[in-house]
C-alpha positions in Angstrom: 46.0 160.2 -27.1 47.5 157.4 -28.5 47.0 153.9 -27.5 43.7 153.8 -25.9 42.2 150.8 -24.1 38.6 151.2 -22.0 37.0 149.3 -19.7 34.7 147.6 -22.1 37.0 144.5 -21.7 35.5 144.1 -18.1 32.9 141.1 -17.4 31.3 138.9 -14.6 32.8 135.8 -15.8 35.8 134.6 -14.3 36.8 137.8 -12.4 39.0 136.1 -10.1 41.1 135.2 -13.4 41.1 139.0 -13.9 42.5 139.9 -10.7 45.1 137.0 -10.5 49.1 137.4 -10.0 50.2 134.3 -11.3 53.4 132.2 -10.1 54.9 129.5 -12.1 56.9 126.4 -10.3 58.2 123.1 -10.4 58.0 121.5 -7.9 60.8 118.8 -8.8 63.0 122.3 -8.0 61.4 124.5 -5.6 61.2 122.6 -1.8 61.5 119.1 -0.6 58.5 118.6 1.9 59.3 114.7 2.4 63.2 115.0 3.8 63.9 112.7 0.6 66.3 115.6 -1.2 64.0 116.3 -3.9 61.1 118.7 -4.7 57.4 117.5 -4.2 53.9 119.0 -3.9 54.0 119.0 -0.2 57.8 120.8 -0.2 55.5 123.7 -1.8 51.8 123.4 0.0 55.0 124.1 3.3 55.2 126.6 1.5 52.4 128.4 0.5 52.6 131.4 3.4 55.6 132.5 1.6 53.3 132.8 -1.8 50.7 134.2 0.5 53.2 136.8 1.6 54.7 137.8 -1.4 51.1 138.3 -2.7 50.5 135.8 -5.4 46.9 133.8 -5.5 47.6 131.7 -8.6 50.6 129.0 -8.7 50.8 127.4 -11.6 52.3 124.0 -11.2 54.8 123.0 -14.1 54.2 118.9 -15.2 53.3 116.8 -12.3 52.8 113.2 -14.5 54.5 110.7 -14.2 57.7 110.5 -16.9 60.0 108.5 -18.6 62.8 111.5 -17.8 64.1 111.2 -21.3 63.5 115.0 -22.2 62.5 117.5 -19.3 59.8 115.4 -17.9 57.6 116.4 -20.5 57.1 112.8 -21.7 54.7 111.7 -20.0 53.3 108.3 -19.3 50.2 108.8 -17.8 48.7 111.9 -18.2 45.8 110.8 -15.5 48.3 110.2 -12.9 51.0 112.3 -10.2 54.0 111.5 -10.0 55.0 108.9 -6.8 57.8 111.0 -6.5 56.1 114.1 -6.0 54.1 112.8 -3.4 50.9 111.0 -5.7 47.6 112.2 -6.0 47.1 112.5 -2.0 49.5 115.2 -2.0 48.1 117.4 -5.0 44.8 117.3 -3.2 46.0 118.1 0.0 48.2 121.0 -1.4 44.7 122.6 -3.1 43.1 122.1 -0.3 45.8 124.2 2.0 45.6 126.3 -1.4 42.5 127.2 -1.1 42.3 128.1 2.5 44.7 130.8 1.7 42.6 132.1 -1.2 45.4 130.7 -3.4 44.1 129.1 -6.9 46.3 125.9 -8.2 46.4 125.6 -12.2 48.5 122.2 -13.8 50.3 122.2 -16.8 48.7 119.5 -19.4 50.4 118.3 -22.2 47.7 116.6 -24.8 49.9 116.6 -28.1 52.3 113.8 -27.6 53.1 110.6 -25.2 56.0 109.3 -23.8 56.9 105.9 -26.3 56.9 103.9 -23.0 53.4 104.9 -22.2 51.1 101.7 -22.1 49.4 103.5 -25.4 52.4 103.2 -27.1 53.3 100.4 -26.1 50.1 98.8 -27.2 50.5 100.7 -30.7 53.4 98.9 -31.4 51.6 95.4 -31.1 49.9 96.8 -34.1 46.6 97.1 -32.2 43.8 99.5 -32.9 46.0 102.3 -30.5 48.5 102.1 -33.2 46.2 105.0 -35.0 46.4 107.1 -31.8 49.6 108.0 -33.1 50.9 108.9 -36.8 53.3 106.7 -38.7 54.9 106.3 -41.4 55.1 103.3 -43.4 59.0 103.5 -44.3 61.0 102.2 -41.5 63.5 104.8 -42.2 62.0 107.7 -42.6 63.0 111.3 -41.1 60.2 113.7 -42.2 57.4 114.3 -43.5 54.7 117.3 -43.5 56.6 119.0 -40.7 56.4 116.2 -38.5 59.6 114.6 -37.5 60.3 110.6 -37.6 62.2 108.1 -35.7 62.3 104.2 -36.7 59.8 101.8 -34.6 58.9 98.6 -36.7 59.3 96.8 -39.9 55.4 96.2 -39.5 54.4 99.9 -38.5 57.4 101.8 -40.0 58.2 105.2 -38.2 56.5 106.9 -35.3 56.3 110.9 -35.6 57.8 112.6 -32.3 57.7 116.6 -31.0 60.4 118.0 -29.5 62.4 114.5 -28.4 61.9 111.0 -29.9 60.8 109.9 -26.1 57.7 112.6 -27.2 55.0 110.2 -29.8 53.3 112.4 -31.2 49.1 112.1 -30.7 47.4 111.7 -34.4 44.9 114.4 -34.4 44.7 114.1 -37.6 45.2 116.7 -41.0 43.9 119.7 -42.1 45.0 118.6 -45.6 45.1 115.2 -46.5 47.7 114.5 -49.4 49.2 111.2 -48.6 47.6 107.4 -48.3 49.6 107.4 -44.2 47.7 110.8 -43.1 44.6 110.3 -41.0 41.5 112.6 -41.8 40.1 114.6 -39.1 37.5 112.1 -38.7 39.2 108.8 -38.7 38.7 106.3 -35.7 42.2 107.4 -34.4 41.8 111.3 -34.1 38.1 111.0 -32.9 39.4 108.9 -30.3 42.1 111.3 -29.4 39.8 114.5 -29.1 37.7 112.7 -26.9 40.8 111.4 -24.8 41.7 114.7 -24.7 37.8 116.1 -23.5 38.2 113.3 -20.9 41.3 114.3 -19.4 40.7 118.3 -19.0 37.6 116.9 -17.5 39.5 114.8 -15.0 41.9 117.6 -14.0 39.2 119.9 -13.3 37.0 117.5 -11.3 40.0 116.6 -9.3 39.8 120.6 -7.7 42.1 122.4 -9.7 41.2 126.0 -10.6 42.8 126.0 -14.1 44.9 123.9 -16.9 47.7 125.9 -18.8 47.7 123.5 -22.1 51.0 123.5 -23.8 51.4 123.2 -27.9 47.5 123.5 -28.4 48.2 125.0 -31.5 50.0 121.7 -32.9 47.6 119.5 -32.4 46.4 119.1 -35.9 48.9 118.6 -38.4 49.0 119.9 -41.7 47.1 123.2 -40.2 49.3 126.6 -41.2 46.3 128.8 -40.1 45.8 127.0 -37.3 41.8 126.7 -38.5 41.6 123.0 -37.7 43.2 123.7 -34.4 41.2 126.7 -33.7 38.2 124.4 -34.4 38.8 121.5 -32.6 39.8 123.6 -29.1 36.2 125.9 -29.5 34.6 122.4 -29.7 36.4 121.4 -26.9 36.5 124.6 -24.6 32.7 125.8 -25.0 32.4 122.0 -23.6 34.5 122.5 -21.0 32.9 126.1 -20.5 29.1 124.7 -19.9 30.5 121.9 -17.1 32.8 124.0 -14.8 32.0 127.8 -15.7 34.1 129.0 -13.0 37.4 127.0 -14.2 39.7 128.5 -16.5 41.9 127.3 -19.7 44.7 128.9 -20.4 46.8 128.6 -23.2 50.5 128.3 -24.4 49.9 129.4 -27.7 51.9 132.6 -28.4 48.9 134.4 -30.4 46.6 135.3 -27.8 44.3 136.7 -30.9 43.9 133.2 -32.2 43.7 131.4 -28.2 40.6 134.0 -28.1 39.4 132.1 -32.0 39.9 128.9 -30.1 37.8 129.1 -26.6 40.6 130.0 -24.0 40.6 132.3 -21.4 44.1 133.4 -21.2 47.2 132.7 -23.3 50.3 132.9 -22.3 52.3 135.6 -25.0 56.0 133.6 -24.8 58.0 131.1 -26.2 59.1 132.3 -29.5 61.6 135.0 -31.1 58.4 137.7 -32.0 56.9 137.1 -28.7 55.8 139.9 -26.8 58.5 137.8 -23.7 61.1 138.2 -26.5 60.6 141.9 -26.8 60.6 143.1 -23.7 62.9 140.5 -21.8 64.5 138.7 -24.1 68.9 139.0 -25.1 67.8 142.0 -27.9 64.3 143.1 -25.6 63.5 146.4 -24.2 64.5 145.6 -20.5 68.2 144.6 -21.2 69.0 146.5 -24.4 69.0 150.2 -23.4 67.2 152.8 -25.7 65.9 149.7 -27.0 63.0 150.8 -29.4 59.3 150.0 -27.5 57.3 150.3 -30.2 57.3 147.3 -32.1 55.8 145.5 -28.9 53.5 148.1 -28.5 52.0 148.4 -32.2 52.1 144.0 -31.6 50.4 144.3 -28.0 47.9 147.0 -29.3 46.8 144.7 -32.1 46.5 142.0 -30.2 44.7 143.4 -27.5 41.9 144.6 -29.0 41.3 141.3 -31.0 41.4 139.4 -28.1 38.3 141.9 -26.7 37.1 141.1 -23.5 37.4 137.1 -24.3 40.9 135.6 -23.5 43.6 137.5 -21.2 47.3 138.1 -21.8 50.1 137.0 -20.0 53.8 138.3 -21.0 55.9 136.1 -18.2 59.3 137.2 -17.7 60.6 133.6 -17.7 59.6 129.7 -17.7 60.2 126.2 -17.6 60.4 126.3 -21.3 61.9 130.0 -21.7 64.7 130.4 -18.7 65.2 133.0 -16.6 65.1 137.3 -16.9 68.9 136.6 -15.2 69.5 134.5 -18.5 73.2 135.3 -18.8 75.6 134.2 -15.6 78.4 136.7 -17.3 76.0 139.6 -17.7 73.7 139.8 -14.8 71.2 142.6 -15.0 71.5 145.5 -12.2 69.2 145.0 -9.3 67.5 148.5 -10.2 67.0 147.3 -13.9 65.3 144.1 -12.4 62.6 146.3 -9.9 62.0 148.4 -13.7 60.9 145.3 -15.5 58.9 144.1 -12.8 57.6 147.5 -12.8 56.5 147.4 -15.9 55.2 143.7 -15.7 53.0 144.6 -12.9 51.0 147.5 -14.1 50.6 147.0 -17.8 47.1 145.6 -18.9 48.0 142.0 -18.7 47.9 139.2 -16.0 51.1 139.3 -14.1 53.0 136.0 -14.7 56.3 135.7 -12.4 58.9 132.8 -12.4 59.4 131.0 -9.6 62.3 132.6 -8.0 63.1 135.9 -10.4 61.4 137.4 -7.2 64.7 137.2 -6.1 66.8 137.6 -8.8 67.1 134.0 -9.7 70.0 133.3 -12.1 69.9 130.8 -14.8 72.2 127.7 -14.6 74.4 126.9 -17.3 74.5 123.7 -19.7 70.7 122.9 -18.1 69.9 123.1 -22.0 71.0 120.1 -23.4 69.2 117.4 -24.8 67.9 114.3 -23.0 67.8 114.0 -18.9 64.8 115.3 -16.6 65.8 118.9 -16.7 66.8 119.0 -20.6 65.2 122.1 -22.6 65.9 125.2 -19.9 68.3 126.4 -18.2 66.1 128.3 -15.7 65.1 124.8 -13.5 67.6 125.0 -11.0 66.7 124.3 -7.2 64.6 127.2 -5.1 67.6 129.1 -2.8 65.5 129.5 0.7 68.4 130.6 2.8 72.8 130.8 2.5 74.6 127.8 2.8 75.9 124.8 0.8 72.1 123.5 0.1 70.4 126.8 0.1 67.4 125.6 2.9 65.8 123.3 -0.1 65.9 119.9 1.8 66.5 118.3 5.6 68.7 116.2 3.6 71.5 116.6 1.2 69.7 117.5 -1.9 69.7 115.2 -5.1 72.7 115.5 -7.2 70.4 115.1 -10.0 68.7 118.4 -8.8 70.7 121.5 -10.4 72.0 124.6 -8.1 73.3 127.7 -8.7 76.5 127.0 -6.9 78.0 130.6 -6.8 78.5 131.8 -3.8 77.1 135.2 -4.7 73.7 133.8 -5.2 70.4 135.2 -4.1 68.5 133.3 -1.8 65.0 134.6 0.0 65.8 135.0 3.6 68.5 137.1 2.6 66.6 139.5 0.0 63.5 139.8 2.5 65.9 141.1 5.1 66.5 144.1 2.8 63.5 146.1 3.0 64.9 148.7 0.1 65.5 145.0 -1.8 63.9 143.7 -5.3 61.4 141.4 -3.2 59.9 144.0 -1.0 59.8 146.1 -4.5 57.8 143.0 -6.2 55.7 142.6 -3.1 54.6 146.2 -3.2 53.7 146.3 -6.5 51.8 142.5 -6.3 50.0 144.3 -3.5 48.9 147.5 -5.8 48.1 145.6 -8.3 45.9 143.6 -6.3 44.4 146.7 -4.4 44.2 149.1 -7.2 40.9 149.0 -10.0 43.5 151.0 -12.2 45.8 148.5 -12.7 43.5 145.2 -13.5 43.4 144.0 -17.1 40.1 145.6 -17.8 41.2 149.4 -17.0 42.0 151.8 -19.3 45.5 152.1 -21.2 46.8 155.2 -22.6 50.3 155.6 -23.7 51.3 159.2 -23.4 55.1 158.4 -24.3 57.1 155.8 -26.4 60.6 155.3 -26.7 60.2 156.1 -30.8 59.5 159.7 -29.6 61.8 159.9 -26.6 64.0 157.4 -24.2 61.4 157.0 -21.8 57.9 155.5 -21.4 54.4 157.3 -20.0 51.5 155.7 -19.7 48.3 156.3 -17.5 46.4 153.6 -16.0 42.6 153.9 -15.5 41.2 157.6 -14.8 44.1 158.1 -11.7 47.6 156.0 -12.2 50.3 157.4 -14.1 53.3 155.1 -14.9 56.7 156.2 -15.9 59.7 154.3 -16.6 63.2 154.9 -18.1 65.5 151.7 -19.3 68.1 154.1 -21.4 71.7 155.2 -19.8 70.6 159.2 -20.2 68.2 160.8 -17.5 65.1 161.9 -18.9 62.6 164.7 -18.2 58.6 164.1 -18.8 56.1 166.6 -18.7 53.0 164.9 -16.7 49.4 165.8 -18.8 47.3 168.3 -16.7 45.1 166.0 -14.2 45.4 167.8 -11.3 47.1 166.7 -8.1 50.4 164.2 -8.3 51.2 162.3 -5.9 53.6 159.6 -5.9 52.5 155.9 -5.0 56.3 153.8 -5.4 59.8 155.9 -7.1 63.2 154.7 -7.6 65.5 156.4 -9.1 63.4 159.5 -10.3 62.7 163.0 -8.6 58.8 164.6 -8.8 59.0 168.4 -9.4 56.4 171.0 -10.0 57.1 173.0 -12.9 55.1 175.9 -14.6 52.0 174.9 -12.7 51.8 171.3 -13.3 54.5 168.7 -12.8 57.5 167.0 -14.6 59.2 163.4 -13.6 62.6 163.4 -13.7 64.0 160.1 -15.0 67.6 158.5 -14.0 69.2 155.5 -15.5 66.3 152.6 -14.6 64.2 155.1 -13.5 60.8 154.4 -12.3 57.5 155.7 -10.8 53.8 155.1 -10.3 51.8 158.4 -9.7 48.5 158.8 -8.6 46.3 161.7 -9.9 43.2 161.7 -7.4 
C-alpha cells in the first residue's frame, strides 16, 4: 500500500505534545475581560470553558509584549515583559493558572530575530555604545541593501540599521555564515555571542514563568548569510538541547516551514505554513486542495511523505488552516467557502498524522476582514485579526463596553458568531467538536499511528486513507460524486458521515461520495 507510516514515531517524551489540539489567538481580538473595549489575557482565561468545550488543551497565545504598534505588534520593546494593556504579567499568570486547572496547556509566541528601534537596546545602540553591535549596520548612511538584509537610515556616526519585515523591526546581529565584507560580524564577535545568550535567557524566562511551550517565529533567519540554514540549524541545537536538559517536559515549537530541518535544529514541532510551497498553501490556500475542486493531492502528499519520515519520531507537524501571519480558511469575503466544504477540511485537518492547529474563530467560519493588510498600524500584515463574534448584535458579545474603534469587525450582518453556530447541533462547530473529541479519544488518529493512503486524487477524485489498524477516512472535495471500494477488513461501521451513503456491495462495502463528501469508518 502506498504511503505507509508506523508507529515507530511513538515515544515517552512529551506525550502530551502528541495528543494536543492546538488553538491560536490574540488576545488584543478575541474578548475584553477588563470592560475597557479591548482584548486582554483575562477577556480569554473568561473564557477558557468555551476552549474546554470545544475540546482544545493547547492555546497558543499570539505576541503578548509590549510594542511600539508600528507593524502588527510584532515590534517589540521588551521581549521580558506583557503588555499593561493586556492586563501585565499578573494576568498571564493567572490565566495559566485557570489554564491549567482545566488541563489546558498555554504556549507564547517569541520573537528573538529583531527589536522594535524604540526598544531601550536600540536606543542605547544609537549612542554608539557597545549595544550598537547587537544589531547590524551598515556604514553608508544611505544604504538600502545588502546580503538580503534590508536598510533604513539611522546616523551619520553608525550609518544604516538593517530591519525584517518593517523599519520599526531592528534586526538582532547574529552574526554570518559567510563573512565577505569589513561591516559583517563573525559568528563569534562580542555582539552575536551576546545575542545567543540574550536569546538562551529569554526562552529561559518564558518557561520559568509557567508556560507549557514557546512557538518561535523566523528561527530560521537568525543568522544571516546562511542559504542552508547550517548556521541556523547549529546555533538553535545548541540552544534547544540546553533548553531540553532544564525543562524536559516544555516544548519548542517552531515557525520554520521545513519541519525536516526544525527536527536538524532541536524543536519539537514546527509549524508547516507561511509560504507559497507550504503544506497550509496546498491544502488551504486560493490554488489548495480544499477550495480548488479536483485539485490534484499529490504534490502535498509526495511533500508531506518526505517530510514525515525525516522528521522521525523527533519534531511534530502542524499544517494550521489559518494565522496571525497567514489569514483566514474564509480568506475571500466575495467567495466564501460552503459550510459542508468547511466541516471537509476540518475533516481532514483532524485526522491526518499531524497536530491539529485551529485559528481562533474558523470554528465558526470566521471570515477575513478586508484592507487589515496594509502596512504600518497594530493589526498591519493579516487580514484574519478581526475581533472574536461571541453573540449577534452591533458589538458581537466582545466587550461590556463599546469596543475600540481601533479593534477590526467583521461588520456584515451575515456574520457567524458562536452562540449562534452552537445552537445548530447539525452546525460546523458541533462537526469540529466531534472530531476534536475523536481525535482526542481515539489511538488511531494521534501523530504516532499508522498512515496508509489507499486513494489519491492523481488516481481518482477522491481521497482514502486508513488510520492506525481500525479507522478508515474518506473524503471527496470534487463537484462529481464518487464511489470507493473499502479494502477487505472486516466489519464497517461508520463513526461521523456527511454527505456520503455506506453500502455493502459484493460482500464487502463501498462509500459513496457526494460533492464535499466525508466519512470516518471504523473497522473493529
Amino acid at each position: 500500500m502506498a504511503g505507509e507510516h508506523s508507529d515507530a514515531r511513538a515515544t515517552d517524551r512529551l506525550r502530551w505534545l502528541q495528543h494536543a489540539v492546538a488553538y491560536e489567538l490574540v488576545p488584543a481580538t478575541f474578548a475584553d475581560g477588563s470592560g475597557d473595549g479591548y482584548g486582554d489575557l483575562a477577556g480569554v482565561r473568561d473564557r477558557l470553558d468555551y476552549l474546554a468545550a470545544l475540546g482544545v488543551n493547547l492555546i497558543v497565545l499570539g505576541p503578548v509584549f509590549p510594542s511600539a504598534g508600528r507593524h502588527g505588534n510584532w515590534d517589540i520593546t521588551d521581549p521580558l515583559a506583557v503588555e499593561s494593556r493586556l492586563g501585565g504579567q499578573e494576568a498571564l499568570s493567572a490565566l495559566i493558572d485557570a489554564a491549567h486547572e482545566r488541563d489546558i496547556r498555554v504556549a507564547l509566541d517569541v520573537l528573538v530575530g529583531h527589536l522594535s528601534i524604540d526598544s531601550a537596546l536600540f536606543q542605547q545602540a544609537q549612542q554608539a555604545s557597545a549595544a550598537a553591535q547587537r544589531f547590524i549596520w551598515h556604514p553608508d548612511p544611505y544604504y538600502q541593501e545588502a546580503a538580503g538584509i534590508r536598510f533604513t537610515p539611522a546616523s551619520a556616526t553608525l550609518g544604516s540599521y538593517g530591519w525584517v519585515t518593517h523599519p520599526g523591526q531592528a534586526r538582532l546581529n547574529y552574526g554570518f555564515a559567510r563573512v565577505s565584507e569589513t561591516w559583517q560580524a563573525s559568528l563569534s564577535d562580542p555582539g552575536p555571542s551576546a545575542n545567543r545568550q540574550a536569546l538562551e535567557a529569554l526562552l529561559s524566562h518564558w518557561l520559568e514563568s509557567g508556560v507549557d511551550a514557546l512557538r518561535v517565529l523566523d528561527p530560521a533567519a537568525l543568522v544571516a548569510a546562511d542559504p542552508d540554514a547550517t548556521a541556523n540549524r547549529h546555533l538553535w541545537r545548541t540552544i534547544t538541547s540546553s533548553i531540553r536538559s532544564r525543562f524536559p517536559d516544555r516544548a519548542l515549537l517552531a515557525c520554520w516551514g521545513q519541519p525536516e530541518l526544525a527536527a536538524d535544529a532541536g524543536f519539537d514541532l514546527d509549524l508547516d505554513a507561511g509560504h507559497s510551497g507550504s503544506g497550509q498553501a496546498l491544502l488551504y490556500g486560493p490554488a489548495g486542495y480544499f477550495r480548488r475542486p479536483r485539485t490534484d493531492f499529490s504534490a502535498f502528499e509526495r511533500r508531506f511523505q518526505w517530510q514525515y519520515r525525516r522528521c522521525d519520531d523527533s519534531c511534530l507537524i502542524a499544517i494550521p488552516t489559518g494565522g496571525a501571519a497567514i489569514g483566514r480558511l474564509q480568506a475571500d469575503p466575495g467567495a466564501q467557502l460552503p459550510e459542508a466544504r468547511l466541516k471537509l477540511a476540518f475533516g481532514f485537518m483532524l485526522t491526518w498524522p499531524q497536530l491539529p492547529w485551529l485559528y481562533y474563530g474558523e470554528e465558526i467560519g470566521m471570515r477575513a476582514v478586508p484592507g487589515m493588510d496594509a502596512p504600518g498600524g497594530p493589526f498591519a500584515g493579516s487580514a484574519g485579526r478581526a475581533m472574536m463574534m461571541w453573540e449577534p448584535g452591533p458589538d458581537g458579545g466582545f466587550s461590556s463596553v463599546k469596543p475600540d474603534p481601533a479593534l477590526p469587525q467583521d461588520t456584515h450582518a451575515d456574520r457567524p458568531d458562536v452562540a449562534t453556530l452552537r445552537a445548530d447541533r447539525n452546525g460546523l462547530w458541533h462537526h469540529v467538536e466531534r472530531l476534536i473529541y475523536l481525535r482526542s479519544t481515539e489511538a488511531d488518529l494521534a501523530p504516532a499511528a499508522e498512515l496508509a493512503l489507499l486513494e489519491c486524487p492523481a488516481k481518482s477524485g477522491a481521497l482514502l486513507y486508513r488510520r492506525g489498524a481500525h479507522l478508515l477516512v474518506a473524503l471527496n472535495p470534487g463537484l462529481a460524486t464518487e464511489t470507493l471500494d473499502l479494502p477487505p477488513l472486516g466489519d464497517v461501521v461508520p463513526v461521523l458521515q456527511q454527505n456520503c451513503q455506506l453500502q455493502s456491495a459484493d460482500g464487502g462495502w463501498r462509500v459513496r461520495l457526494n460533492q464535499a463528501g466525508f466519512g470516518i469508518y471504523s473497522t473493529r
